[in-house]
C-alpha positions in Angstrom: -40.2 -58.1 -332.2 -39.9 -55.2 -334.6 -37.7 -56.6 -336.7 -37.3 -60.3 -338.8 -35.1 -62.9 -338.7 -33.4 -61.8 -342.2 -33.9 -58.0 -341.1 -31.6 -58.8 -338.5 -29.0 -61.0 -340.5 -29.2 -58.6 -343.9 -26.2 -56.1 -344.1 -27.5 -52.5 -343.6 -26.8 -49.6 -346.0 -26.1 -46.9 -344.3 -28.4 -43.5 -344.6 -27.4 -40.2 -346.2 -26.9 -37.4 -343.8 -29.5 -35.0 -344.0 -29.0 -31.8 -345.6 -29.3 -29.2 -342.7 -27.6 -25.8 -342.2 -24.1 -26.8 -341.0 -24.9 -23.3 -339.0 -26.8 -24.1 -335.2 -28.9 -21.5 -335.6 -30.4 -22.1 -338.7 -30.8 -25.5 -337.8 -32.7 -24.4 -334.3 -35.3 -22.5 -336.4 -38.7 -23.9 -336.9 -39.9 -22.0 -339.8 -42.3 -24.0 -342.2 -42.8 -26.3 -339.1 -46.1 -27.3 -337.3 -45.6 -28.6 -333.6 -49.1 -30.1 -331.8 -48.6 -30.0 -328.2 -51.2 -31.7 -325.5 -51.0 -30.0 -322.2 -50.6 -26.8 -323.9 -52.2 -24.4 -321.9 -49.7 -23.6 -319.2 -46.8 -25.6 -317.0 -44.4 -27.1 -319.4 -46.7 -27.3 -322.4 -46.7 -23.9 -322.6 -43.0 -23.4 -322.4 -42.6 -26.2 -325.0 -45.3 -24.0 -327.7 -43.4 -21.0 -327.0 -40.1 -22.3 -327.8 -41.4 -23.5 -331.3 -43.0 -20.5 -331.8 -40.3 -18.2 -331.2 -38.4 -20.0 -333.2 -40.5 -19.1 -336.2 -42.2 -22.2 -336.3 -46.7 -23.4 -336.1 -48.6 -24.7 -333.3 -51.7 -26.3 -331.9 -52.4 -25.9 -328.3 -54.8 -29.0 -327.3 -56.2 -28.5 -323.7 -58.7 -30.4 -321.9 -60.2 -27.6 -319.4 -58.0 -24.9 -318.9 -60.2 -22.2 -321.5 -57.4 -19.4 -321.5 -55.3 -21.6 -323.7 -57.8 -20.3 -326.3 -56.9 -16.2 -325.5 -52.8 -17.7 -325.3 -52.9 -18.8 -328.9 -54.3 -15.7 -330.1 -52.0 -13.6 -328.3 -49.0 -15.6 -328.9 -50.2 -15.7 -333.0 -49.9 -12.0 -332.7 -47.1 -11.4 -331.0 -44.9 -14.0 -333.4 -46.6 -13.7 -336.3 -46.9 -17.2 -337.2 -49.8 -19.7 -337.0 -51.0 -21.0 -333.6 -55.0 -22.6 -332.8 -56.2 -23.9 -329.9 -58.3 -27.8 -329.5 -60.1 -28.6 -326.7 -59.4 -32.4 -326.8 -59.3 -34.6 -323.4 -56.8 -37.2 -324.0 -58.1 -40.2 -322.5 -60.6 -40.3 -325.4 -58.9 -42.5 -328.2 -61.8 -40.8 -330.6 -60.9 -37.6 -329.8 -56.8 -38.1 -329.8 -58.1 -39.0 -332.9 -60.3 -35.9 -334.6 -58.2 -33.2 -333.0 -55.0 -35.0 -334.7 -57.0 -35.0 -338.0 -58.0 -31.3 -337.6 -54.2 -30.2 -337.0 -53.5 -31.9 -339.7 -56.4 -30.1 -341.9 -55.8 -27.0 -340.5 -52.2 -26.5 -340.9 -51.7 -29.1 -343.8 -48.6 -31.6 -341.9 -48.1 -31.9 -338.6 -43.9 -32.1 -338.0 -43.5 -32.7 -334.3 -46.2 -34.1 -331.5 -45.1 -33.6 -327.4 -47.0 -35.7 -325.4 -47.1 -33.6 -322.6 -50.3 -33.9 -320.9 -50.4 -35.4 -317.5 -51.6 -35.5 -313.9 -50.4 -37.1 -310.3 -52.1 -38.3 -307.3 -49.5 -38.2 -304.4 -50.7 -40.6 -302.2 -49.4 -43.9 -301.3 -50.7 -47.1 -302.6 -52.5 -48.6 -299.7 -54.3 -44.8 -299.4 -55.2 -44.1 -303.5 -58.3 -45.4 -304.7 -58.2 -47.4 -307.9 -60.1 -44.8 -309.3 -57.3 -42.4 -309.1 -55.4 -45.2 -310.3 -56.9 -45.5 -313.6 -57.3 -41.8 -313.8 -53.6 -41.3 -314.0 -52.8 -44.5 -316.0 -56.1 -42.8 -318.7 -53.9 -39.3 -319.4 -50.3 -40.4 -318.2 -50.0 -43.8 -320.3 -53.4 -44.2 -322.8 -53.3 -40.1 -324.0 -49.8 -40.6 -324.9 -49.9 -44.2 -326.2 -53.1 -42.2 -328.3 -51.1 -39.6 -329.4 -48.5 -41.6 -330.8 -51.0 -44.0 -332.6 -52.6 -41.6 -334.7 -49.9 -39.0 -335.4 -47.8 -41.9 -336.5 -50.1 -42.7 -339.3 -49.4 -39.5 -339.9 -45.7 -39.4 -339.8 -45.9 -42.7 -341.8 -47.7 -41.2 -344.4 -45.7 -38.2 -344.4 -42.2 -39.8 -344.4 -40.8 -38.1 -341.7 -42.0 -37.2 -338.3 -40.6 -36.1 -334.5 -42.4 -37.2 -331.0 -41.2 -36.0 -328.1 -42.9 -37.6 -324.8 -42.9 -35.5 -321.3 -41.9 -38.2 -319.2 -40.1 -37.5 -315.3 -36.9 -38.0 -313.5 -39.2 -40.4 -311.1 -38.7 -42.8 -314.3 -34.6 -42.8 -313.3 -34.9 -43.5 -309.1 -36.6 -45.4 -307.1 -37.1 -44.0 -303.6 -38.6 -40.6 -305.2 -39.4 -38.9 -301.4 -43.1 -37.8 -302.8 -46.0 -40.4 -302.2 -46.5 -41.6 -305.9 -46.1 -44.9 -306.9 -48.6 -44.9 -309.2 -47.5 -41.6 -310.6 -43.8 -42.9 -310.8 -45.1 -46.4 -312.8 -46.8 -44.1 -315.7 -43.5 -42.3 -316.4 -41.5 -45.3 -316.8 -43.8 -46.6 -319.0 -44.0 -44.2 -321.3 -39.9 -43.7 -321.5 -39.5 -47.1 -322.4 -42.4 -47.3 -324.9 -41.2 -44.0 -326.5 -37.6 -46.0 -326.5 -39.2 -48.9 -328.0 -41.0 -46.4 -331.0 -37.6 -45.2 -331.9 -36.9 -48.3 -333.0 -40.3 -49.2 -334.6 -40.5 -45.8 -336.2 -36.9 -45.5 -337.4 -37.6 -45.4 -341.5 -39.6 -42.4 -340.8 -39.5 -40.4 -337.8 -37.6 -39.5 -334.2 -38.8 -40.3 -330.8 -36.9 -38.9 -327.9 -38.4 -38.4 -324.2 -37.8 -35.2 -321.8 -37.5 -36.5 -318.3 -38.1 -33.3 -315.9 -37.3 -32.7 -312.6 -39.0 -30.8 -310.0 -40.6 -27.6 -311.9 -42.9 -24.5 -311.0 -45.9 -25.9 -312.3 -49.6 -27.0 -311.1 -48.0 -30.0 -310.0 -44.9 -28.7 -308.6 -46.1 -25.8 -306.5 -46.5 -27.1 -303.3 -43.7 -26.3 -300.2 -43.2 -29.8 -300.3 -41.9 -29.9 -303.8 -40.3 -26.7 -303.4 -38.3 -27.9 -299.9 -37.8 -31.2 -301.6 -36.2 -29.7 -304.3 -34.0 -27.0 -302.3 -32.9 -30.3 -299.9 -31.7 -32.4 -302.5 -31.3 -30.9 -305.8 -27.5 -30.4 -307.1 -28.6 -26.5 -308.2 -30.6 -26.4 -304.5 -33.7 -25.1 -306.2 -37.1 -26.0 -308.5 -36.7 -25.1 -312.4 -38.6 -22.5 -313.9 -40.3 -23.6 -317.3 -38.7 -21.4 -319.2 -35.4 -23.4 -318.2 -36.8 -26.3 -320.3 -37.6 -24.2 -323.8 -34.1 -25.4 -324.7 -34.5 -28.8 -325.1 -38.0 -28.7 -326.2 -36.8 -26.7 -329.2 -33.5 -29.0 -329.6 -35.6 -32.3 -330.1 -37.9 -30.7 -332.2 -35.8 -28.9 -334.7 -32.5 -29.8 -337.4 -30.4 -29.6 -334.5 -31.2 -33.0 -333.3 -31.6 -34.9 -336.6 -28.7 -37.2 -334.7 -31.0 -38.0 -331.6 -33.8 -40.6 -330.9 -34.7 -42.8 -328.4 -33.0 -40.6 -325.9 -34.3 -39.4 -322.3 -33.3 -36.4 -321.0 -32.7 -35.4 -317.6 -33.8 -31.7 -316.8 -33.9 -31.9 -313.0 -31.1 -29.5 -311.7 -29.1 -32.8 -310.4 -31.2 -34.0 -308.4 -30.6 -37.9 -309.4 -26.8 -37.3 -308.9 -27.8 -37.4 -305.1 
């Protein structure tokens, strides 16, 4: 348990409020901020470093493969004027979670808020996936993010304050998800309710809230399956474009939230209503 017999029978004090902007947009702005996101290099990693970036704040773009996140963070530097690098870090690698989360940290001097983003799927049923895929999907979707959050919370510790936000899906809220991906769907609900579980671990010195998205145009999301899936079922009767989740990427991750942890957040154009 994360808390002891006396923690639980002592008499709290409660916590100032913290001294924000009493105006949203100020609080919404990410100046002086540094935001490490895995995934980075397109899909919904890159929407989540564009919405910290254009909100005046840092980033780090880790990738594991995808090269052109390297040219992204030079453009985007440019185009904002603020500070954004590029790691090549795979996240299955605890040693490499590791360095590349040390390096941030050299580089920009704090690291504010980490999104766990990265991730991969193998649709395929159970009786059909080999246990290969299995651990291949349990490696990024569950050990890069349980990583992640190791390291960086030393950080945060350290620090005194500190913000993860976790990817997570909408397959985490229903059951009989129509895609082939049990194994897929058991990732995501483990890492909502261990990013639940961290709130409460990490509650002296940092926030941990989870984004639980729907069906997006992304890598994963592209095929007419997805799309017909999505058009068949979906409240809004469509797939989300990324850009659709900047919002709350930058909600979670700035002043505005201060109030919010241990949440999950639907982004999935209503498709769990139905």
């Amino acid at each position: 348990m994360s808390m002891t017999i006396e923690e639980c029978s002592a008499t709290r004090q409660p916590r100032p409020i913290p001294e924000t902007s009493r105006n949203v947009l100020e609080q919404l702005s990410m100046k002086g901020k540094v935001t490490l996101v895995t995934g980075a290099a397109d899909g919904i990693g890159l929407a989540a470093v564009e919405a910290v970036i254009e909100a005046g704040g840092d980033a780090a773009m880790v990738y594991r493969s995808n090269d052109t996140a390297v040219e992204k963070a030079k453009k985007l530097a440019e185009q904002y004027g603020v500070k954004v690098r590029a790691y090549k870090c795979d996240v299955t690698s605890a040693d490499e979670v590791q360095k590349v989360i040390k390096d941030v940290f050299g580089d920009f001097g704090r690291i504010d808020v980490l999104v766990a983003n990265a991730g991969m799927a193998v649709s395929q049923p159970l009786l059909e996936q080999s246990l290969e895929d299995y651990k291949k999907q349990m490696s990024v979707n569950v050990d890069g993010v349980v990583y992640c959050a190791k390291f960086v919370g030393e950080i945060f510790k350290k620090q005194g304050f500190g913000n993860l936000i976790i990817t997570s899906s909408m397959s985490a809220h229903i059951v009989n998800v129509p895609v082939d991906q049990p194994i897929y769907n058991l990732t995501k609900a483990a890492v909502t309710h261990f990013g639940k579980s961290l709130a409460r671990e990490w509650r002296e010195f940092a926030r941990v809230n989870i984004v639980s998205p729907g069906f997006f145009y992304t890598k994963m999301g592209a095929s007419p399956q997805c799309e017909n899936e999505a058009v068949r079922k979906a409240v809004l009767a469509r797939q989300g474009d990324t850009k659709e989740l900047k919002g709350i990427f930058l909600y979670l991750a700035s002043d505005a939230s201060t109030f919010t942890t241990g949440s999950d957040i639907l982004v999935d154009g209503g498709y769990t209503l139905t």
